[in-house]
C-alpha atoms as a printed R data frame, in Angstrom:
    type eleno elety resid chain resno       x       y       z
1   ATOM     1    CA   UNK     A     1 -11.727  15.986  -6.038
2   ATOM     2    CA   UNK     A     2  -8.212  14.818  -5.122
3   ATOM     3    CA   UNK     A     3  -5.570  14.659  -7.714
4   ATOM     4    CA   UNK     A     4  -4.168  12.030  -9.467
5   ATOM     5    CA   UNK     A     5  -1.399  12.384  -8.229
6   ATOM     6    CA   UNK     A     6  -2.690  12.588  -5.006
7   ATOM     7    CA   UNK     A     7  -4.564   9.225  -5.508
8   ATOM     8    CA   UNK     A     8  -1.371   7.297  -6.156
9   ATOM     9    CA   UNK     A     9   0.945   8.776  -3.243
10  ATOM    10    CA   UNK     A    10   0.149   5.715  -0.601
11  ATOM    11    CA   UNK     A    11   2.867   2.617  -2.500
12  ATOM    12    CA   UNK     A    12   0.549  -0.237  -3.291
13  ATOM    13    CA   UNK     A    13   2.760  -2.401  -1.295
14  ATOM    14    CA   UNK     A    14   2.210  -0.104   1.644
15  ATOM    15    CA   UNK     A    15  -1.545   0.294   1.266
16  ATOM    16    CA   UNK     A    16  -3.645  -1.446   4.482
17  ATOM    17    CA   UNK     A    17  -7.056  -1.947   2.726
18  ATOM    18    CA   UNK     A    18  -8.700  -4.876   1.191
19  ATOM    19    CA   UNK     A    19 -12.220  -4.845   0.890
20  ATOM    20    CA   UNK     A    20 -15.313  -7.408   0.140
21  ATOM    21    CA   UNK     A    21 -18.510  -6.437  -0.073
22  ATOM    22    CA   UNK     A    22 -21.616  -7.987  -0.994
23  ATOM    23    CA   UNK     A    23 -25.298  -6.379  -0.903
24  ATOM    24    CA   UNK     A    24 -24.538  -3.242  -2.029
25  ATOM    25    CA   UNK     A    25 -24.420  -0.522  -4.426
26  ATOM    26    CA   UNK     A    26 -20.388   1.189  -5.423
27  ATOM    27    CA   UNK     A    27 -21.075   4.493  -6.428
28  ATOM    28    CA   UNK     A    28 -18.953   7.839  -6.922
29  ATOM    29    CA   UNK     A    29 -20.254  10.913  -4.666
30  ATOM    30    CA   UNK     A    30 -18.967  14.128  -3.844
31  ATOM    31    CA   UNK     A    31 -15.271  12.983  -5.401
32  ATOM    32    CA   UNK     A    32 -15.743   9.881  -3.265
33  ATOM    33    CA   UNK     A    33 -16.441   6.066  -3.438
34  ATOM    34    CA   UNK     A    34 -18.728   4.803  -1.341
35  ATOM    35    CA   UNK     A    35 -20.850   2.128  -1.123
36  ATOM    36    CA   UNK     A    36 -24.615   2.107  -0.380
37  ATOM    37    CA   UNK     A    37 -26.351  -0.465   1.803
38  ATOM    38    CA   UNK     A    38 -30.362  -0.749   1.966
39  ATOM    39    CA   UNK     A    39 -31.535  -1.305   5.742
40  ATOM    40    CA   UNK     A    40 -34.993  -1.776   5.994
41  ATOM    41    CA   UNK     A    41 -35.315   1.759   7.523
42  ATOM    42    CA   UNK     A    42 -32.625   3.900   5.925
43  ATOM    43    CA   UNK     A    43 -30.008   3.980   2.833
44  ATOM    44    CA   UNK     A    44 -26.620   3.819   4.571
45  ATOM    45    CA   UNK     A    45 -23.453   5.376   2.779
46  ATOM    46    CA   UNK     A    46 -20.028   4.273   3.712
47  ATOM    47    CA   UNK     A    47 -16.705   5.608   2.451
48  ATOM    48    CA   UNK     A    48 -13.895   3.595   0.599
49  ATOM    49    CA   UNK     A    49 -10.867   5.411   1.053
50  ATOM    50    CA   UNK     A    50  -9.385   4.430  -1.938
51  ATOM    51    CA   UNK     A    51  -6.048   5.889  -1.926
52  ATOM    52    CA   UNK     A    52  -5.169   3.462   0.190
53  ATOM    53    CA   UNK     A    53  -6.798   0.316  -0.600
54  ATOM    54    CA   UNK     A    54  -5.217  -2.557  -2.857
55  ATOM    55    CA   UNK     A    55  -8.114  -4.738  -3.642
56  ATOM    56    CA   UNK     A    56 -11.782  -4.554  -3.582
57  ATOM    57    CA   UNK     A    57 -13.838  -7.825  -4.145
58  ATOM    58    CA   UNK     A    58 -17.639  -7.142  -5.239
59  ATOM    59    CA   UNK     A    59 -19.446  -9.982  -3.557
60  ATOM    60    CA   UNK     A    60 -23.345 -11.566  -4.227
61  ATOM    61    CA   UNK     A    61 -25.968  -8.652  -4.438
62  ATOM    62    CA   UNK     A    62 -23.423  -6.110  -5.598
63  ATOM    63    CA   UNK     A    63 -23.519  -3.480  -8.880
64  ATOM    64    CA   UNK     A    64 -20.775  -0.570  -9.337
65  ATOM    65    CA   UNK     A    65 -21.336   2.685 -11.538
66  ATOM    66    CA   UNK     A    66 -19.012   3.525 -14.204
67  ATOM    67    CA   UNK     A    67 -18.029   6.301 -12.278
68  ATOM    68    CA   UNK     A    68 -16.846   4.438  -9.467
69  ATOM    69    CA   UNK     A    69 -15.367   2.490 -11.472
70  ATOM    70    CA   UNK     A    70 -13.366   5.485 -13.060
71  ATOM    71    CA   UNK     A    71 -12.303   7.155  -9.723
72  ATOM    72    CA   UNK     A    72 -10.554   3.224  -8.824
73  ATOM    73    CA   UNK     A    73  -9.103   2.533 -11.959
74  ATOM    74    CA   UNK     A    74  -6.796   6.477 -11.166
75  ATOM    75    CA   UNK     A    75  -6.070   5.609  -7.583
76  ATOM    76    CA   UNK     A    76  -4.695   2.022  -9.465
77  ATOM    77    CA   UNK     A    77  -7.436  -0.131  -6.982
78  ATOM    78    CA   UNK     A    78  -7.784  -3.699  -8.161
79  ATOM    79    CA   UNK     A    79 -11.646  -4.528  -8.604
80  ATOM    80    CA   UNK     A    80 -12.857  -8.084  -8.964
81  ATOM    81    CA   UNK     A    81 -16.230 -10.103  -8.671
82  ATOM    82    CA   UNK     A    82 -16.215 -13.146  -6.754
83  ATOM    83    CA   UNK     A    83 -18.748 -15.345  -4.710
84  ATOM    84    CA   UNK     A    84 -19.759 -15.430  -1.441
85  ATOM    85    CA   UNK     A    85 -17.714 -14.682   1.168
86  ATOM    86    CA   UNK     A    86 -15.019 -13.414  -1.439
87  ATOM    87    CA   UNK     A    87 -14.772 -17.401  -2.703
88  ATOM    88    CA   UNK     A    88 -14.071 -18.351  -5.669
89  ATOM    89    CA   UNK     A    89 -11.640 -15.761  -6.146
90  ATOM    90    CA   UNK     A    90  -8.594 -15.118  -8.618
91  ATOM    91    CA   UNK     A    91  -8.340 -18.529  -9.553
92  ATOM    92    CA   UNK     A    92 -11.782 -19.926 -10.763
93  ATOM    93    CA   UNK     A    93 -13.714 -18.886 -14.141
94  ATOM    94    CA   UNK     A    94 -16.371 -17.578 -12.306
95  ATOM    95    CA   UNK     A    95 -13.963 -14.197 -11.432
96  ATOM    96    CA   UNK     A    96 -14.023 -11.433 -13.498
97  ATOM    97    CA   UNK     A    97 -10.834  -9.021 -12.543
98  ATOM    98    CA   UNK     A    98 -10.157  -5.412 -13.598
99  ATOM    99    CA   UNK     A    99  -7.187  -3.991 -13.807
100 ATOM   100    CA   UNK     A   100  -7.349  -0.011 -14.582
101 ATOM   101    CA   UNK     A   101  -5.749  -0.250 -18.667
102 ATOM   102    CA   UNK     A   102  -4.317   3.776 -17.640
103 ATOM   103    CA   UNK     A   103  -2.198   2.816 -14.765
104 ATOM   104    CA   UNK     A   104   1.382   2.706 -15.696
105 ATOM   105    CA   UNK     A   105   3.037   0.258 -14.755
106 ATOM   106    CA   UNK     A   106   7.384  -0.368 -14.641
107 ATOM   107    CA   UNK     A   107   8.965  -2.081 -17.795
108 ATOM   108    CA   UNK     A   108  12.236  -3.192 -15.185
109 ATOM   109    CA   UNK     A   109  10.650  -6.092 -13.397
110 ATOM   110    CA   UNK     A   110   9.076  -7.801 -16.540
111 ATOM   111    CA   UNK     A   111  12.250  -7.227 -18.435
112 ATOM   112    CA   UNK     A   112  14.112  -8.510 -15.593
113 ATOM   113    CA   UNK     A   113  11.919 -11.692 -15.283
114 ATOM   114    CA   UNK     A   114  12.109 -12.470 -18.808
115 ATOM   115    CA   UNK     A   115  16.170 -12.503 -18.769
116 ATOM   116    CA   UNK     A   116  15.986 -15.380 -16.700
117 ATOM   117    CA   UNK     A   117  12.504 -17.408 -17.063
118 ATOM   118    CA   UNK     A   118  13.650 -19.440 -20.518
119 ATOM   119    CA   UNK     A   119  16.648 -20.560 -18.707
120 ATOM   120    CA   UNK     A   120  15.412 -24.045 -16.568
121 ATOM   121    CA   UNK     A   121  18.475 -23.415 -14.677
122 ATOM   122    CA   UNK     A   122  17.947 -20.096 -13.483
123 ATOM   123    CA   UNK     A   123  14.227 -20.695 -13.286
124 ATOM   124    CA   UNK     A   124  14.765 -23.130 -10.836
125 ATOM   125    CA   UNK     A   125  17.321 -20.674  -9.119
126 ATOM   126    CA   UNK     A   126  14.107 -18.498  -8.767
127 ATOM   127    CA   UNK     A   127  11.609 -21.179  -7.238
128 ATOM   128    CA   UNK     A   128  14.774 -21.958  -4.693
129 ATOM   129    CA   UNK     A   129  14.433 -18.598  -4.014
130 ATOM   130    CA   UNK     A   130  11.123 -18.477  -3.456
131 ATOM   131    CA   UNK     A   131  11.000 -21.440  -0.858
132 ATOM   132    CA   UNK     A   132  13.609 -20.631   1.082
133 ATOM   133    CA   UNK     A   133  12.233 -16.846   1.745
134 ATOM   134    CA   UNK     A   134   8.687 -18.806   2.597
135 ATOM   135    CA   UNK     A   135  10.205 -20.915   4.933
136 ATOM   136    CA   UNK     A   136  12.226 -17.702   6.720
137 ATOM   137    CA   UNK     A   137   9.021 -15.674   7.342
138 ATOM   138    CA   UNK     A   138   7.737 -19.069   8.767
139 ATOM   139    CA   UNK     A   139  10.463 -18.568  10.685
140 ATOM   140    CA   UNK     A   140  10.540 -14.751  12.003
141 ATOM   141    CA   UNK     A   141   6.723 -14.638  12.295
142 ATOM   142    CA   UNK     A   142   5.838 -17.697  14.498
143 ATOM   143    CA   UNK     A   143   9.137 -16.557  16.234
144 ATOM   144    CA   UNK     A   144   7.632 -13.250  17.026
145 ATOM   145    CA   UNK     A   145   3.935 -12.859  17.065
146 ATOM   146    CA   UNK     A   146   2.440 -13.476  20.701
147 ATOM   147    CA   UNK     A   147  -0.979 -14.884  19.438
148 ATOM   148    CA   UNK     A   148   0.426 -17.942  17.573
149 ATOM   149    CA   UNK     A   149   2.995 -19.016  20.574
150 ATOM   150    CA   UNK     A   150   0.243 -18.755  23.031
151 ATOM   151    CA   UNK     A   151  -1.852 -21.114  20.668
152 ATOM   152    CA   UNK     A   152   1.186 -23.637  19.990
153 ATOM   153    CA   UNK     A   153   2.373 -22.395  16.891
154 ATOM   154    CA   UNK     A   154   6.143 -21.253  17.618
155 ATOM   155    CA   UNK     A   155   9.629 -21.093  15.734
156 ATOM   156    CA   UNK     A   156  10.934 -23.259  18.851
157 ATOM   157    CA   UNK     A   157   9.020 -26.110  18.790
158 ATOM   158    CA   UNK     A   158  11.558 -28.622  17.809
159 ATOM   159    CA   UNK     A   159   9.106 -30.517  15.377
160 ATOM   160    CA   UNK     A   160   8.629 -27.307  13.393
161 ATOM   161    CA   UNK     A   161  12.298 -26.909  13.449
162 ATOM   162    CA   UNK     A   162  13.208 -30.690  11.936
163 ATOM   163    CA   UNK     A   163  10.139 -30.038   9.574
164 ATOM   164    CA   UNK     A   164  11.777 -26.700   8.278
165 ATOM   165    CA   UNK     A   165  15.119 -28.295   8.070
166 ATOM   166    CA   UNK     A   166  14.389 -31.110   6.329
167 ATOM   167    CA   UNK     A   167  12.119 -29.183   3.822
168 ATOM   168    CA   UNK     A   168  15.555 -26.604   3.291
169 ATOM   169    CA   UNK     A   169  17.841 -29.338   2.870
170 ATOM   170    CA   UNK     A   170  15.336 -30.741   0.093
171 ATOM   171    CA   UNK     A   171  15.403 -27.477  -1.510
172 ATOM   172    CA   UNK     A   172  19.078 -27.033  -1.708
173 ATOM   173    CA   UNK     A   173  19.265 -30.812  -2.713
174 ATOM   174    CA   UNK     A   174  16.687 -30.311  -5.749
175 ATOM   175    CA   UNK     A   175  17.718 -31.172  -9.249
176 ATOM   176    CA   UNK     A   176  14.294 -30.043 -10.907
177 ATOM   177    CA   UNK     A   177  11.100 -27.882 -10.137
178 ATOM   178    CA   UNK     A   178   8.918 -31.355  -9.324
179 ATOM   179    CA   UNK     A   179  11.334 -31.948  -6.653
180 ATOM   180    CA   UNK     A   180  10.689 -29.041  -4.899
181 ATOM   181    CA   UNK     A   181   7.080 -29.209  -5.456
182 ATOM   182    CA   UNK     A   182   7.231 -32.703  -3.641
183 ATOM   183    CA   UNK     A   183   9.170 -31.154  -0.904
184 ATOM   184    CA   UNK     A   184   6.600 -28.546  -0.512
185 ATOM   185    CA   UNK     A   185   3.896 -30.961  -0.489
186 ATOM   186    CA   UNK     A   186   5.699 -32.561   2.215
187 ATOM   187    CA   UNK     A   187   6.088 -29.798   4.661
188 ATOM   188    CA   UNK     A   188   2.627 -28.384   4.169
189 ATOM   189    CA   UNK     A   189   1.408 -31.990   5.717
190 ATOM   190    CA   UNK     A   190   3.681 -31.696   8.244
191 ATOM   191    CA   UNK     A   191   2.293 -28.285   9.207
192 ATOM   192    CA   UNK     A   192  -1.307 -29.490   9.086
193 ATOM   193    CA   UNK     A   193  -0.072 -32.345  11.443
194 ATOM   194    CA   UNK     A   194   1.247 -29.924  13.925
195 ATOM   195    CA   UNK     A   195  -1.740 -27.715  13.756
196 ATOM   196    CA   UNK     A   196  -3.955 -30.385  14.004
197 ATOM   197    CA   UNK     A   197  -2.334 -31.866  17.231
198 ATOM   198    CA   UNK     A   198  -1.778 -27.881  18.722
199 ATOM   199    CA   UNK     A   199  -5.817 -27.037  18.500
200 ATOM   200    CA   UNK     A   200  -6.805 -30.494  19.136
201 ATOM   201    CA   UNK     A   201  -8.595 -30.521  15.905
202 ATOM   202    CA   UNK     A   202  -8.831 -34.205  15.597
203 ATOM   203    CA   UNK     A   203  -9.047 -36.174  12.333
204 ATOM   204    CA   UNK     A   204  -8.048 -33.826   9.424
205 ATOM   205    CA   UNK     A   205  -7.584 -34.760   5.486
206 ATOM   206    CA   UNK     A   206  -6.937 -31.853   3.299
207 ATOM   207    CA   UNK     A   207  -9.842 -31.580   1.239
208 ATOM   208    CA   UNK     A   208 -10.672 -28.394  -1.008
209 ATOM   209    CA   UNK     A   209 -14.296 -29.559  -1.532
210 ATOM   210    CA   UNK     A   210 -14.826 -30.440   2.160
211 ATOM   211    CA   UNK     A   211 -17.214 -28.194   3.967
212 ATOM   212    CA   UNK     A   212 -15.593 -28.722   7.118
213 ATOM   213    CA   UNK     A   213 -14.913 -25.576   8.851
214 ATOM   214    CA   UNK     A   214 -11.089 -26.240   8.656
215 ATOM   215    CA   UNK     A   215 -10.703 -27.068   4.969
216 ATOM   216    CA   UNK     A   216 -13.326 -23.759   4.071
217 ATOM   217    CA   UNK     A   217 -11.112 -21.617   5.909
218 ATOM   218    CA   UNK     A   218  -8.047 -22.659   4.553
219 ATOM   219    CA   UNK     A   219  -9.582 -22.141   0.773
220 ATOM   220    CA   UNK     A   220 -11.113 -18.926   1.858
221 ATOM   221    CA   UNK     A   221  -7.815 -17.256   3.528
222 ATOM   222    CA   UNK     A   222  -6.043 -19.172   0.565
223 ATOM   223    CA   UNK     A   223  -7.883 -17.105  -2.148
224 ATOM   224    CA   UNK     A   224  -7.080 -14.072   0.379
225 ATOM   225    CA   UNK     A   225  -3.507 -14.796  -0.267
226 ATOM   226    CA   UNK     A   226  -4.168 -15.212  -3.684
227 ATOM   227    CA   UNK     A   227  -5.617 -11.573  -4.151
228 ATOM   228    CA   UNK     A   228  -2.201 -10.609  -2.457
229 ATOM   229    CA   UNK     A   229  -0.325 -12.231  -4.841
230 ATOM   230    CA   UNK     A   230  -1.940 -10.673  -7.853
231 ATOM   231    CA   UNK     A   231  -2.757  -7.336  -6.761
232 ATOM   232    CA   UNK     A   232   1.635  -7.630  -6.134
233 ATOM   233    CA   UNK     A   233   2.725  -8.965  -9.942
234 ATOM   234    CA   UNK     A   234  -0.003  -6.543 -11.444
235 ATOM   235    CA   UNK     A   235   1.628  -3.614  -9.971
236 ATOM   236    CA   UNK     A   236   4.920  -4.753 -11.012
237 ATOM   237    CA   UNK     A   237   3.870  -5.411 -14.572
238 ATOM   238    CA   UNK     A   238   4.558  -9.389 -14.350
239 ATOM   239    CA   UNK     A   239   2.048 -11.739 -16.134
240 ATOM   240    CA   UNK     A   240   0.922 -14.325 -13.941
241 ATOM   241    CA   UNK     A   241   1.312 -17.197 -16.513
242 ATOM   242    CA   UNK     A   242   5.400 -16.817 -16.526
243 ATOM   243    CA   UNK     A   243   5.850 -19.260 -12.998
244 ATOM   244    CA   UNK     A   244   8.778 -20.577 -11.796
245 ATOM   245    CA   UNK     A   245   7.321 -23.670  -9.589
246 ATOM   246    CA   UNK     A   246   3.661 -24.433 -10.262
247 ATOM   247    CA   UNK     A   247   4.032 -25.237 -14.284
248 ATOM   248    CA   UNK     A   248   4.463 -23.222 -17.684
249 ATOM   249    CA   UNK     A   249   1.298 -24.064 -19.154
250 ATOM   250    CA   UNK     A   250  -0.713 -23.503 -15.508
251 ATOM   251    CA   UNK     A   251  -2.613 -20.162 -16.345
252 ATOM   252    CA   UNK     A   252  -2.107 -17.619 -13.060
253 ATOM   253    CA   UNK     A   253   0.415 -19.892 -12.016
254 ATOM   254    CA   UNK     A   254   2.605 -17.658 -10.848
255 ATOM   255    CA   UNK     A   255   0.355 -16.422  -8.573
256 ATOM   256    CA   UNK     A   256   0.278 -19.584  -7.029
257 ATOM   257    CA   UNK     A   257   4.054 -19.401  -6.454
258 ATOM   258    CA   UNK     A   258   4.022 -15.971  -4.640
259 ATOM   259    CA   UNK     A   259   0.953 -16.534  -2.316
260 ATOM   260    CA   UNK     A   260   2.861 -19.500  -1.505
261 ATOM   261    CA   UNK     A   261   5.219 -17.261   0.278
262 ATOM   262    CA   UNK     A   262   3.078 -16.229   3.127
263 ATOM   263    CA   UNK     A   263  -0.027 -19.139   3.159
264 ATOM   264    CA   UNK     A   264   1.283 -21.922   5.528
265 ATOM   265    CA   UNK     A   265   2.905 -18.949   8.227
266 ATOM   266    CA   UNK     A   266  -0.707 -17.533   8.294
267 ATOM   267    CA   UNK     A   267  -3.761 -18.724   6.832
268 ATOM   268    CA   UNK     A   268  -3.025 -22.368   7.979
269 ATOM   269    CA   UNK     A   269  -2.556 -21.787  11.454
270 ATOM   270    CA   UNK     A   270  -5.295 -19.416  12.190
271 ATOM   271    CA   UNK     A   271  -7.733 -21.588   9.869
272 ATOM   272    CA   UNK     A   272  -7.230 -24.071  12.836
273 ATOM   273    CA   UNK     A   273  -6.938 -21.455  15.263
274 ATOM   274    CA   UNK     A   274 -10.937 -19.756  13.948
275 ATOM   275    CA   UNK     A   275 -12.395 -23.208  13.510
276 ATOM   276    CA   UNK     A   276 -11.559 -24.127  17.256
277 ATOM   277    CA   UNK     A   277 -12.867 -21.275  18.426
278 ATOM   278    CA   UNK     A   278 -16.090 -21.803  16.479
279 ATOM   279    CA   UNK     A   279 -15.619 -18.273  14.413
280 ATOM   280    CA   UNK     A   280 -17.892 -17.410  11.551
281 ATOM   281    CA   UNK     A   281 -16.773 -17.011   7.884
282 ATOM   282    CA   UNK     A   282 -16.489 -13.310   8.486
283 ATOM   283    CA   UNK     A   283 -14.219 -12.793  11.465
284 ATOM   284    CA   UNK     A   284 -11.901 -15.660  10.061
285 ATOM   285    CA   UNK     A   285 -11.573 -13.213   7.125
286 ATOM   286    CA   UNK     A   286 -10.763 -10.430   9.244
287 ATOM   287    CA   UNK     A   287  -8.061 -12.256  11.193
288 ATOM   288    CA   UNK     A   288  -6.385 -13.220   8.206
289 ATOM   289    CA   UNK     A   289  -6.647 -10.014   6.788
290 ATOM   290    CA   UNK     A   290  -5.382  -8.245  10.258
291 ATOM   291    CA   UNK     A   291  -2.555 -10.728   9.987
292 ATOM   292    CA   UNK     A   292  -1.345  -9.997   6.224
293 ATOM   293    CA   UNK     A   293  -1.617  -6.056   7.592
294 ATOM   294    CA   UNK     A   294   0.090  -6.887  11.118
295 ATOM   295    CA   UNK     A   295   2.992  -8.969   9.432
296 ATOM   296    CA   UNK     A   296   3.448  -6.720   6.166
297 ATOM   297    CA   UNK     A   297   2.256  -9.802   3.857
298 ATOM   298    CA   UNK     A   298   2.168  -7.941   1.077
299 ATOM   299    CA   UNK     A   299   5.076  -5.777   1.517
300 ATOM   300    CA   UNK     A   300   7.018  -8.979   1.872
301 ATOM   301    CA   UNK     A   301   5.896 -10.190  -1.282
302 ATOM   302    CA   UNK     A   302   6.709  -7.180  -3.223
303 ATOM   303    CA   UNK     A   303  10.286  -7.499  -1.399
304 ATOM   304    CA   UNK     A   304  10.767 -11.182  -2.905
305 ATOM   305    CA   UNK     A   305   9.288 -10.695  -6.521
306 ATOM   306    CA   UNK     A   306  11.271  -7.741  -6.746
307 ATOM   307    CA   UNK     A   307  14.722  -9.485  -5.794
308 ATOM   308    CA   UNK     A   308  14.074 -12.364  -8.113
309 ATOM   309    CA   UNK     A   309  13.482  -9.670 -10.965
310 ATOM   310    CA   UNK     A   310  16.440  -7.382 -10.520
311 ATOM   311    CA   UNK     A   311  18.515  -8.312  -8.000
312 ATOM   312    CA   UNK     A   312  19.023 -11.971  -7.953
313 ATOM   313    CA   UNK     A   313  19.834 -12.207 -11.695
314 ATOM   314    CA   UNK     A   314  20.775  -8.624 -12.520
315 ATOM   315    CA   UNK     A   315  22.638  -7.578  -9.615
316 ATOM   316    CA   UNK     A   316  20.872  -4.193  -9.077
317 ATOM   317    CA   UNK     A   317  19.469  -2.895  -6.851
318 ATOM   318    CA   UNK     A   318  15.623  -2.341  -7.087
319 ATOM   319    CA   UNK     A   319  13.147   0.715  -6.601
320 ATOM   320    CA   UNK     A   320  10.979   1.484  -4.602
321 ATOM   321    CA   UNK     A   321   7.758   0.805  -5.981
């Protein structure tokens, strides 16, 4: 069996694996995880190579031993049960999500977090912060990645570039957190306007309870982002109820405020992108989750939580987590 040491070497922020699975059986063998599907000939067994996954997501139809549960809780492996498809994930009641009580996590960040959070000033500072850096990866990725410019979706297309400028003068310009959720609100129609007009999607209202293919894609790749976002303040030791943008009292809010970071650059575009193209619930997931892997979405948010924590209001320099 590998050490525990050995378990731990890959940086959660570095690690390329998120799974879901549903109609199955997670089980320790052999000083592995695997998981056990039922064909109507044959038992299959599939490895989990857990050292360097982030997040696994236990769908309908699925049971875990206690043992397998053990072996993810030392290679620090996020577990949680959600519905089908992986929805409803982090945010609804329906979620149960375990966080291994034995993995250590860093007092810095929280400490760091804390200094500033019961200032309003400096909390504001931090959802600033926040919206600027998700309208700069906006920015560099639909600048760079080939797929998105050949489907419309580009950093030059002077409509994205008024809609980004107006949202950053609004951020500069805001006096109070409800401000900048306006402003954010604002943009994110914008962007559904331009995606809806690149894939000649037609008539689109944003709808969470829709069952348009659109609107469920953008909830499921949302709650993908979502997993991102928690998997990155758990490892950093940062309660998700201590937000900066999306309300004190809002449990998980904060979670809401770092998936923010990377959901309009690319869940929203290739929600639009899938639902042209008539994909199933499946391979959207995979896009998105090739995406977040492609464009280091979860490095970038460990990159941004981390410089609100230490750097922006401490002035150090952070670690390498």
């Amino acid at each position: 069996m590998e050490q525990l040491t050995d378990l731990k070497a890959i940086l959660h922020s570095k690690r390329a694996n998120i799974y879901y699975l549903e109609r199955c059986r997670v089980m320790q063998k052999d000083g592995r995880v695997l998981y056990l599907t039922e064909a109507k000939a044959e038992k299959q067994y599939w490895n989990i190579p857990i050292a360097n996954t982030t997040v696994i997501l236990l769908g309908n139809g699925t049971s875990i031993t206690q043992a397998a549960m053990r072996m993810l809780a030392s290679a620090g492996v996020l577990v949680g049960f959600s519905g089908g498809g992986g929805t409803p994930l982090l945010m609804a009641t329906e979620i149960e999500w375990m966080t291994p009580q034995s993995e250590y996590r860093p007092t810095e960040y929280m400490q760091g977090w804390m200094k500033f959070w019961f200032d309003d000033d400096k909390r504001l500072q931090a959802a600033k912060y926040l919206q600027q850096s998700r309208l700069q990866y906006m920015q560099r990725i639909w600048g760079k990645d080939k797929d998105l410019k050949a489907e419309g979706f580009s950093s030059d297309d002077p409509e994205l570039i008024r809609a980004l400028n107006n949202a950053n003068g609004k951020i500069e310009q805001a006096k109070k957190v409800s401000e900048l959720l306006q402003g954010e609100a604002q943009l994110t129609k914008q962007l559904y306007k331009i995606a809806v007009q690149r894939t000649k999607h037609g008539d689109f209202v944003r709808d969470r309870n829709s069952v348009d293919t659109a609107n469920a894609f953008l909830n499921h790749g949302n709650y993908l982002a979502y997993g991102l976002a928690a998997t990155t303040l758990w490892v950093l030791g940062i309660p998700h109820g201590f937000a900066v943008m999306h309300g004190k009292t809002r449990r998980g809010a904060l979670v809401f405020d770092v998936a923010d970071l990377i959901k309009d650059t690319l869940v929203l575009p290739w929600a639009f992108i899938c639902a042209k193209e008539g994909a199933s619930e499946q391979e959207f997931r995979q896009q998105c989750l090739q995406v977040f892997t492609q464009h280091k979405a979860l490095d970038f948010m460990f990159e941004q939580v981390k410089a609100i924590a230490v750097e922006l209001h401490q002035g150090k320099e952070s670690k390498n987590q």
